[in-house]
C-alpha positions in Angstrom: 0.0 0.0 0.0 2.8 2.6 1.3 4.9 1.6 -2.0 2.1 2.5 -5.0 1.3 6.3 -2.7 4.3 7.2 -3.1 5.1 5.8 -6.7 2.0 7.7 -7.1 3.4 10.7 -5.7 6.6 10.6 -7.4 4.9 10.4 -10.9 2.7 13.4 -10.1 6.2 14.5 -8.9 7.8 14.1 -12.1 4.7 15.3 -14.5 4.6 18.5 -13.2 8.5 19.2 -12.9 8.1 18.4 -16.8 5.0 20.7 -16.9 6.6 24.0 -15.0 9.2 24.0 -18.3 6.8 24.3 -20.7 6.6 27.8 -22.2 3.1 28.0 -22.8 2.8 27.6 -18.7 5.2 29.7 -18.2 3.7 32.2 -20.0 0.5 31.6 -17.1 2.4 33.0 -14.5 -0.8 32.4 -11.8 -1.1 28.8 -13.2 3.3 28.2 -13.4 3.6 29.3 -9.6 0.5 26.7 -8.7 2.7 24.3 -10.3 6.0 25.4 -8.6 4.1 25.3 -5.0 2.9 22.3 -6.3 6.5 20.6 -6.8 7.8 21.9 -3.3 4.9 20.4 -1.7 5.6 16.9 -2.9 9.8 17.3 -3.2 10.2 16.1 0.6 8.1 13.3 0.2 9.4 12.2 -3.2 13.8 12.7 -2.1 12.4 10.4 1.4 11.1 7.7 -1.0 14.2 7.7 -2.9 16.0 7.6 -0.3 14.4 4.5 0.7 14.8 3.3 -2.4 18.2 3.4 -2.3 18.6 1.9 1.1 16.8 -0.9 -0.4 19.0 -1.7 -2.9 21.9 -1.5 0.1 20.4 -4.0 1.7 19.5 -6.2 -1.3 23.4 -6.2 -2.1 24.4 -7.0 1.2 21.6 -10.0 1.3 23.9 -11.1 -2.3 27.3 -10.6 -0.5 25.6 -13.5 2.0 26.3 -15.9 -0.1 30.0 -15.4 -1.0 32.0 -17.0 2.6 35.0 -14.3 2.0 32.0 -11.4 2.1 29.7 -13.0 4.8 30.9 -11.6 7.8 31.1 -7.9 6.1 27.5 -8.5 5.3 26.3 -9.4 8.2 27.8 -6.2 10.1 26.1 -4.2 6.9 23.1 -5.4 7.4 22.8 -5.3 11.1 23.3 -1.2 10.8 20.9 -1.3 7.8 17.8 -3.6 8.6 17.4 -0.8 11.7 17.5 1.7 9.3 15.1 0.2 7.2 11.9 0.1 9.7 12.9 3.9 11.0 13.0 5.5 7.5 9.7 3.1 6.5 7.5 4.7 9.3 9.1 8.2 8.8 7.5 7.8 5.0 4.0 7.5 6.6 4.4 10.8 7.9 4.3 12.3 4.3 1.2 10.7 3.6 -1.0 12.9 6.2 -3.8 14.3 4.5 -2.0 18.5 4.0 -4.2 20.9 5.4 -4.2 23.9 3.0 -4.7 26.4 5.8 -1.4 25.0 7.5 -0.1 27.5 5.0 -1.7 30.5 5.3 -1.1 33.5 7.9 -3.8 33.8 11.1 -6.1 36.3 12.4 -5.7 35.8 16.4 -8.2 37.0 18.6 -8.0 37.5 22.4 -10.1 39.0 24.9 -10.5 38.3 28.7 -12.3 35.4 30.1 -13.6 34.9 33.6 -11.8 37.2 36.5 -12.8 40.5 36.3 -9.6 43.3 35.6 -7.2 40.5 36.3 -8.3 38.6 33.3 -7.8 41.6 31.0 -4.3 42.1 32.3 -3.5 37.7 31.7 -5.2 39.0 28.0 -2.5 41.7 27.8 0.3 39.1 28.8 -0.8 36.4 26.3 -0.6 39.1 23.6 2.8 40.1 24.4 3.9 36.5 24.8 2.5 36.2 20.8 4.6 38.8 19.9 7.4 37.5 21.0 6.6 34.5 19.6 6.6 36.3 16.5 9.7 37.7 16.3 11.5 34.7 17.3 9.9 32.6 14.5 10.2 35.7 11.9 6.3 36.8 11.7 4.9 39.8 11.0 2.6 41.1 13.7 0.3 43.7 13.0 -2.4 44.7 15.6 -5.7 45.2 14.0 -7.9 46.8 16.9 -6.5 46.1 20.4 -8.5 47.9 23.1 -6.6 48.4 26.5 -8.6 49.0 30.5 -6.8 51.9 32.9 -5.0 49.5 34.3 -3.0 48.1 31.4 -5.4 44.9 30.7 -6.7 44.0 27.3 -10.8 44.3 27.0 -9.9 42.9 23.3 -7.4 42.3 20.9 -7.3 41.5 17.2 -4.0 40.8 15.3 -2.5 38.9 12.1 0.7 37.2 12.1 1.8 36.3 8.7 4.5 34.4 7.1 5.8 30.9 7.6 2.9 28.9 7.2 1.7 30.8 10.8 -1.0 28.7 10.7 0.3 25.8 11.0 1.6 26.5 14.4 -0.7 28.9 16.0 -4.0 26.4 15.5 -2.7 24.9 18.5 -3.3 28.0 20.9 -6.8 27.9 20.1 -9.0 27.5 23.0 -9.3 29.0 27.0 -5.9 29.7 28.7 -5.6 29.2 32.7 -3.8 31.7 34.9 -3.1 31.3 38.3 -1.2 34.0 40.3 -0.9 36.9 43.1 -2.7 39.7 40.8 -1.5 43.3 41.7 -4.7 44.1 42.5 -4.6 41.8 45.8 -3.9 43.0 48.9 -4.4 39.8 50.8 -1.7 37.8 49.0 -4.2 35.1 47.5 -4.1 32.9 44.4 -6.8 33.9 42.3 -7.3 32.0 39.0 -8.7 33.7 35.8 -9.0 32.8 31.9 -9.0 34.9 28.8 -9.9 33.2 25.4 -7.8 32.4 22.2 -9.3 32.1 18.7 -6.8 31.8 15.8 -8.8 32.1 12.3 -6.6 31.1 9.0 -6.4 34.6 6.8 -8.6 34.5 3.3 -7.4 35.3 0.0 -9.4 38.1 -1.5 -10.2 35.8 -4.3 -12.0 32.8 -1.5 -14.7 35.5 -0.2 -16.1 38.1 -2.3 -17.5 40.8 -0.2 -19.8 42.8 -1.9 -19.9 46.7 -1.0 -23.8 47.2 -1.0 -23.3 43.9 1.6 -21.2 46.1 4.4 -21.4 49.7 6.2 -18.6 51.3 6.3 -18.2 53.6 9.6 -15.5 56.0 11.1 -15.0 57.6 14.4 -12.5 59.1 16.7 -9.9 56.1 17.9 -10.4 56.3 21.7 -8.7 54.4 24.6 -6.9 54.5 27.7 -3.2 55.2 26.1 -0.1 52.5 25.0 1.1 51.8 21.9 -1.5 50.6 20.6 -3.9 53.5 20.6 -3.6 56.5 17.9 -5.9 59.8 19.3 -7.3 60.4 15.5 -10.5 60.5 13.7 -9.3 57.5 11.4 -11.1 54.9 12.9 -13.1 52.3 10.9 -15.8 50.0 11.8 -16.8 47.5 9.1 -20.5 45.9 9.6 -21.3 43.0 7.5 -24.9 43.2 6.9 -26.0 39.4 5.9 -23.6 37.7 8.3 -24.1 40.6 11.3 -20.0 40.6 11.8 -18.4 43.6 12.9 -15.1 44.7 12.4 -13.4 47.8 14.1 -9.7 49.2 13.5 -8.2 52.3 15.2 -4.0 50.8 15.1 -3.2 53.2 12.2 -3.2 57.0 11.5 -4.6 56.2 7.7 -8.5 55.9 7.7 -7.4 53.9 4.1 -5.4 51.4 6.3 -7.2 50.8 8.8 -10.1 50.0 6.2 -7.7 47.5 4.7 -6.8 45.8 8.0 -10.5 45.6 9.2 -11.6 44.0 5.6 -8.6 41.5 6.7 -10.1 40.5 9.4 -13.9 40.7 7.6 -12.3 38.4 4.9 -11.0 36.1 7.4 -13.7 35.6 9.9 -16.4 34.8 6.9 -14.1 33.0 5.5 -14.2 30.8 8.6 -18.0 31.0 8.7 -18.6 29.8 5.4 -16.3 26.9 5.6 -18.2 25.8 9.0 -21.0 25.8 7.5 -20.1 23.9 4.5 -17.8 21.1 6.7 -18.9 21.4 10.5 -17.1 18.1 11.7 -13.9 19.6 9.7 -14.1 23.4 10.9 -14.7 24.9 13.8 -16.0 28.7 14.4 -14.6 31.0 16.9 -17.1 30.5 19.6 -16.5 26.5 19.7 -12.9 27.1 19.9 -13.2 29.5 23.0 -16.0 28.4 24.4 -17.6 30.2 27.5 -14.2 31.2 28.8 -14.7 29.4 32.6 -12.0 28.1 34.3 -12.5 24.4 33.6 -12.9 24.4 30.0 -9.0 25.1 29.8 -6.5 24.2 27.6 -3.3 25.5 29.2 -2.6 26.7 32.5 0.1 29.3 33.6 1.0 29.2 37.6 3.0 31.5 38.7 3.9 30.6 41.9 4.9 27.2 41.1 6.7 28.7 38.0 4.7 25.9 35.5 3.1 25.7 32.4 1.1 22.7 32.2 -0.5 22.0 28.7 -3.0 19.7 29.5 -4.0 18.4 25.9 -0.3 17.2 25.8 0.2 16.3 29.4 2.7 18.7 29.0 4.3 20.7 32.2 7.1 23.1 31.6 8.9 24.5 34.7 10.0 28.0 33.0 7.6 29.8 32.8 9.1 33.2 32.4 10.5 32.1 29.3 7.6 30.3 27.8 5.6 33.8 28.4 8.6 35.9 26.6 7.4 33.7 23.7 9.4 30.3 23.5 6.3 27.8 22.8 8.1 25.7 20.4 8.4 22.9 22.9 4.7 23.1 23.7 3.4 23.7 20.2 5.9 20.4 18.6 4.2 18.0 21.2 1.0 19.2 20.1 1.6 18.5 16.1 2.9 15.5 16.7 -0.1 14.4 18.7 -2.0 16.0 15.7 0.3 13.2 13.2 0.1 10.6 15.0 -3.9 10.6 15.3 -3.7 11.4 11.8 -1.4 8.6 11.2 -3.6 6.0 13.1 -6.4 7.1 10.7 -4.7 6.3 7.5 -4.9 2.6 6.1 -1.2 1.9 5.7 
């Protein structure tokens, strides 16, 4: 089974590298750089099967060498470091044959806003988008806040923001979800513990050609950007709210001085979040919309829980508990977010009929 996939693959592999050097598709330039995304989608899978391949043929010479008595003893110590081989690179193969998510691709619309816990839960909001941002910069994204709306005391009441580049999507999908914090806040005089949420939604970003928005559909709106102060907040009249008549979404963006750009952030976000709509409502046991990933934002529906007294990060889809967590909340997830993909693989993998 494992052997005609990937002959399969290798001879789509092969018809396509043929196909980008034709001139009449390079002369389609949309239709030449499907191709070309196309052939460095399937290049890692199709170099791992040859690779197999050859080890293969490694081992079937050594099998050979078996039967001449001066070359026995070589071939048994060849094939002793090569049958091992064999099984680790054969299972590795299975990994290419995951179903590929197209959105694993794209970049993300993240959304977070505070969950149960009053003013404390708006300042665990603040620090989760800080730790994103930092996440960013160490994995190369661009972040760009779309409409982040700060309380007097520093907290987040909400915050909308794209991080694009690097197939983003890929590896924010796993913050999706309510996020635990447990802590001293600063606004306890008593010294207690008190345990809030705030919620995560992280929305793949539409092309402008997957969601046609028409312009009798919205209502375009623009005030004065107001807020509490901080970077985010610019004290101009450029302010857009986007209303989506049909759907009822609403989209607001006050980051930018330009009325134009913070128009074309907020249709962004529009784009995105229909985007997401639509494609629940076309595949609801494949997509999920924001409110299923967040849920109601109380404590025990969470899906990763910061303690700062005990220094931990425990991610409890992954049984997961990280004692560091200054440095995971200065943005160094990786850890967390490979265990969660391979989790994703290898209940993937357990699926497939190989």
């Amino acid at each position: 089974m494992i052997e005609s996939r990937f002959e399969s693959l290798e001879g789509m592999y092969e018809e396509m590298q043929e196909a980008s050097a034709q001139p009449e598709i390079i002369a389609d330039v949309p239709r030449w750089q499907n191709i070309l995304k196309e052939i460095a989608r399937l290049e890692p899978a199709v170099l791992a099967w040859r690779s197999y391949q050859g080890l293969l043929s490694e081992i079937e010479q050594a099998r050979e060498m078996l039967q001449d008595a001066d070359m026995k003893e070589m071939a048994e110590q060849e094939l002793k470091a090569l049958l091992p081989r064999q099984q680790e690179e054969r299972e590795k193969l299975k990994l290419f044959l995951i179903p590929h998510d197209p959105n694993d691709d794209r970049s993300v619309v993240m959304e977070v806003r505070p969950g149960a816990g009053g003013e404390e839960a708006a300042l665990f909001a603040a620090l989760l988008v800080r730790m994103y941002q930092r996440y960013a910069e160490r994995k190369g994204y661009r972040f760009e806040a779309v409409d982040i709306s700060e309380t007097e005391l520093g907290g987040v009441k909400e915050a909308v923001f794209t991080l694009s580049g690097g197939s983003a999507f890929s590896r924010m999908k796993f913050e999706s979800g309510v996020h635990r914090i447990q802590r001293v806040p600063v606004t306890e005089a008593g010294g207690r513990i008190h345990t809030s949420t705030a919620t995560v939604a992280v929305l793949p970003e539409a092309e402008d050609v997957e969601v046609e928005i028409r312009q009798e559909d919205i209502r375009i709106d623009t005030y004065r950007a107001s807020g509490h102060g901080g970077q985010y907040i610019n004290r101009t009249d450029s302010a857009v709210r986007i209303t989506h008549m049909p759907s009822g979404l609403v989209v607001t963006c006050q980051d930018e001085k330009s009325q134009l750009k913070n128009k074309e952030k907020a249709m962004k976000v529009l784009r995105s979040r229909l985007y997401e709509l639509y494609r629940s409502q076309q595949d609801a046991a494949y997509a999920q919309n924001r409110k299923s990933q967040v849920g109601t934002g109380e404590r025990n529906e969470r899906i990763r829980t910061y303690n700062f007294p005990q220094g931990r990060v425990t991610d409890h889809r992954a049984n997961l508990t990280l004692y560091k967590i200054e440095s995971v909340m200065d943005g160094e997830l990786d850890e967390i977010i490979d265990a969660l993909s391979m989790m994703e693989q290898q209940e993937k993998l357990e699926k497939l009929s190989i």
